[in-house]
N, C-alpha and C positions, 0 to 999 in steps of 0.2 A: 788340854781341852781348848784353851784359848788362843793355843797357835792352830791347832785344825778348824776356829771359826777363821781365822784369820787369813789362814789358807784360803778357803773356802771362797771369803768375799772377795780377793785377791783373783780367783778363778773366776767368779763371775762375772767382775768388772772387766777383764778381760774381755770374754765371752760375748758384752754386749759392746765393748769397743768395736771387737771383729763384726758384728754383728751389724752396727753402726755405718761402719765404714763396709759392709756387703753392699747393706741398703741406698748410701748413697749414690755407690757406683752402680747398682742397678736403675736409681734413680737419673742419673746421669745419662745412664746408655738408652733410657728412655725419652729424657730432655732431645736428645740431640737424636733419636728415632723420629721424635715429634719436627724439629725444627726440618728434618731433611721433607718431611712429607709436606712438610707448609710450604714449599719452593715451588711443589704445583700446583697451580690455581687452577684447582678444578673444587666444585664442591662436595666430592668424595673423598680426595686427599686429604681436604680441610677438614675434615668431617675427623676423617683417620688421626690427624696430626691431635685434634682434638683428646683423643682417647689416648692416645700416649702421653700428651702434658696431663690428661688427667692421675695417669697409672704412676707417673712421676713425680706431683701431687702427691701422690700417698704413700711411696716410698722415699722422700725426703723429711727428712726432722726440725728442720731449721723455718723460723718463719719466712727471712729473704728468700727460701727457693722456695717452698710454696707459694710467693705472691711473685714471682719471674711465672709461677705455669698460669695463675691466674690471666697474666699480661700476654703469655701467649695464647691464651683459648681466648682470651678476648679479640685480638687481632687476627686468629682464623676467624671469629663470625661475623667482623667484619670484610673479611677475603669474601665468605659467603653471600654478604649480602650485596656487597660488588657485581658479584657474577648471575644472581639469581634476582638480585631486584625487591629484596627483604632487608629490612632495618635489624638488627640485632638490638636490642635492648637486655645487659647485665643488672644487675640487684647483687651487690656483696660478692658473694664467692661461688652462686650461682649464676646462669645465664638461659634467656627464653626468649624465644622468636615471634616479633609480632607483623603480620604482615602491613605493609603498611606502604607498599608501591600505589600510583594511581591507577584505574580502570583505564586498560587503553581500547574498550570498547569504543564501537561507533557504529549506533543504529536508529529508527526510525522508530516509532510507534506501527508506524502503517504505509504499507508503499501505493493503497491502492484504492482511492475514493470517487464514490460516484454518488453525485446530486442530481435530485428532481429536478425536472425541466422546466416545470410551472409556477413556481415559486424560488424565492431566494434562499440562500441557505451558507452556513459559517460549520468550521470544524478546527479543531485542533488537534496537533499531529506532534507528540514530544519527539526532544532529539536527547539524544544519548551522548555524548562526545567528553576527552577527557576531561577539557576544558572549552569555553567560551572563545575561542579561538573560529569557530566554522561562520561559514557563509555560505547564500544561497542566493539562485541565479532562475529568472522563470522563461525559458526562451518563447518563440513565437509556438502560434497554437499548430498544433499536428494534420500535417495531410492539409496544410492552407488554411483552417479552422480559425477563426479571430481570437484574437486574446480576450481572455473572460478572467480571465483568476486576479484576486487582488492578494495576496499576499504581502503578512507583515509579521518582525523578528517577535518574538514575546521580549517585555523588559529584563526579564533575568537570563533572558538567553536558554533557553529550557524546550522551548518549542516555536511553531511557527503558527498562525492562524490563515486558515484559509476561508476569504468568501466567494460567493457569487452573486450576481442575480437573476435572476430568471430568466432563461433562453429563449428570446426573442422568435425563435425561428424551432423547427418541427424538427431539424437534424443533429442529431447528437454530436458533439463539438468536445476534443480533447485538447489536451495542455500537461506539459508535464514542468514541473518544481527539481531544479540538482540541487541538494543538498552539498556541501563540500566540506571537508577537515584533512586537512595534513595529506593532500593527493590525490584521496578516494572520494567518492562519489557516491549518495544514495539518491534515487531515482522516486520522486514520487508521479503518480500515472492519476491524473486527475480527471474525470469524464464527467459531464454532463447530459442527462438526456435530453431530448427536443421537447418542445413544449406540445402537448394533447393534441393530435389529428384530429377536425374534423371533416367529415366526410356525408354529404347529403345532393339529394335531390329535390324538385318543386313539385312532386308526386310520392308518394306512399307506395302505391300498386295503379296501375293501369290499366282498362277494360278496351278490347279490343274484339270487333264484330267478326261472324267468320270468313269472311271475303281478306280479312287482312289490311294492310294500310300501312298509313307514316302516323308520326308524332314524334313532336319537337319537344326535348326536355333540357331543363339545364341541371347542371351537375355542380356542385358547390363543394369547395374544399379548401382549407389553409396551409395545408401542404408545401413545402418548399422542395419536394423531389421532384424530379426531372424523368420523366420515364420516354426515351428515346422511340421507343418499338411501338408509341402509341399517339405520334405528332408532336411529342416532347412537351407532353401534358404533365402534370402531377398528379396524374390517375392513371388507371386503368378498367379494362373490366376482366374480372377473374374465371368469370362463368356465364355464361349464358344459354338459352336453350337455341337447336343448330336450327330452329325456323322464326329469328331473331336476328337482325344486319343491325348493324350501327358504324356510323359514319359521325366523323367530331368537324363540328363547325368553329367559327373564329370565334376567339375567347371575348368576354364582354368585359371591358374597363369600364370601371362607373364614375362617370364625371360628375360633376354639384347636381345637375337637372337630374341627370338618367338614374340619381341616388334618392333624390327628392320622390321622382315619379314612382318610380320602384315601393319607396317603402311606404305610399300614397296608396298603391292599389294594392299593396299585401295588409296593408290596415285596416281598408275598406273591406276586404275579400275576408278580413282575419285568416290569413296564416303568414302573419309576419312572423320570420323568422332569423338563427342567424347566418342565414345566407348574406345579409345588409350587413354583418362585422368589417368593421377596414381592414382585416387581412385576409381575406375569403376571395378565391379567386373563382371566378364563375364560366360555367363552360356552353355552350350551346351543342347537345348532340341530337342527330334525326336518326330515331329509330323504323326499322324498316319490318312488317311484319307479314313473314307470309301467309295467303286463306290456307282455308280447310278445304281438302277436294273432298265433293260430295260422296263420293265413293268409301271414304277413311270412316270407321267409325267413329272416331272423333266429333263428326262435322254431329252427330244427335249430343253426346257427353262434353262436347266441350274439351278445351285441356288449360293445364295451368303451370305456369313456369316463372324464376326468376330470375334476374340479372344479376351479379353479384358487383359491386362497384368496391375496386380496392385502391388505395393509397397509404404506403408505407405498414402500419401495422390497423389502419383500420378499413372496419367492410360495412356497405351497407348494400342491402338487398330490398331490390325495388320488383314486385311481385306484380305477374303477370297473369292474367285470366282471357281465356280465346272463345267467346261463344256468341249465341244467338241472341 
């Protein structure tokens, strides 16, 4: 009985020698499976290589070759992170990926701001960049347009502030901000509107007998446009009725006297208005009105029309009545 245990353990110890030595050489043939695939650096080979030092790992018995496959899954995740731009971070005989590359984003808050004309006004516009590395350049204003923009870096480097001040003048006035980092370029498109048109005349409505006639009015406006097709006034007229002529006389510049006298008799008259502003450009035009032929019915009813007076985005309408 005690030679057949002896047998016995004698068979088994065998049995896990062989068994032993299977595992290591299957362990082996999976070491050197792993090491062949770690020669491509790609991060699917690494990936591959990975699972074989693992499978090898588990078919070795010995601690030195488990802590050889550890040293090699460690050195694919660094292959990996070489190539893809991720940190590998191991713990013991585990391993977890943290990303941990910087943003190579590079963008603007806002590529596109428009301020009021009539007042001043500030904005702030963040930058995105990987780092504190960028710069910005404001060239001259758009289409001839004067430089308005003040522009400054923020202290941590994070954004830029943009001001203004109120635009002087009636015509909307652009400028553009290059942002810059590492070659590229973002474009901010900064616009200002022109400051409030005004647009008046030294009459309301006009009363005109039926025979017809002249009258001389002036036309008041701050307007900085130019309108060619009309004596290169900054007016125009947009409508009028077709028994209605007008013709534009020379503009009136107001010297110290001709300002004094001016705002003397619309004081006294009370309808001072602000035709007298220092930027008000005033116009002299004679209107031409044709009669009523007795014949028209008109010439018992009367008729009634307006002028439409336009500049830039404003109108004003000067109301006309034709009777007895």
């Amino acid at each position: 009985m005690n030679r057949m245990n002896i047998i016995r353990k004698v068979a088994m110890a065998v049995m896990l020698c062989i068994s032993a030595v299977a595992m290591a050489q299957s362990g082996d043939k999976l070491f050197m499976e792993g090491q062949q695939l770690q020669q491509t650096m790609t991060a699917a080979a690494q990936r591959a290589a990975i699972n074989k030092f693992k499978a090898a790992k588990v078919a070795y018995t010995t601690a030195d070759k488990k802590k050889m496959c550890d040293n090699q899954i460690a050195i694919c995740y660094k292959n990996i992170n070489s190539l893809s731009g991720r940190r590998v971070r191991t713990t013991g005989k585990a391993a977890t990926t943290t990303t941990t590359a910087a943003s190579t984003r590079f963008a603007l808050s806002q590529n596109d701001v428009l301020f009021d004309g009539d007042t001043s006004g500030s904005l702030n516009i963040q930058v995105e960049a990987p780092n504190t590395e960028w710069s910005f350049s404001v060239p001259s204003g758009v289409d001839g347009t004067e430089n308005f923009l003040r522009v400054t870096r923020s202290n941590d480097a994070k954004s830029i502030d943009i001001a203004v001040q109120a635009n002087n003048k009636t015509i909307e006035r652009e400028q553009v901000i290059n942002v810059v980092y590492d070659g590229k370029t973002e474009v901010v498109k900064v616009k200002q509107e022109g400051k409030s048109v005004r647009l008046s005349t030294n009459y309301n409505q006009l009363e005109i007998g039926l025979k017809g006639g002249k009258k001389s009015i002036e036309v008041y406006t701050n307007s900085d446009s130019t309108i060619t097709s009309n004596y290169d006034q900054c007016w125009y007229i947009e409508s009028k009725p077709d028994w209605v002529e007008y013709s534009v006389e020379v503009n009136k510049r107001k010297g110290l006297f001709g300002e004094l006298g001016s705002a003397l008799k619309k004081a006294v008259t009370g309808s001072a208005t602000e035709a007298e502003a220092a930027d008000i450009k005033t116009t002299n035009v004679k209107l031409v009105f044709q009669g009523i032929d007795k014949k028209s019915p008109e010439y018992n009813t009367g008729r009634k029309g307006e002028i439409i007076f336009a500049s830039q985005d404003k109108r004003f309408r000067l109301a006309i009545t034709q009777q007895k």
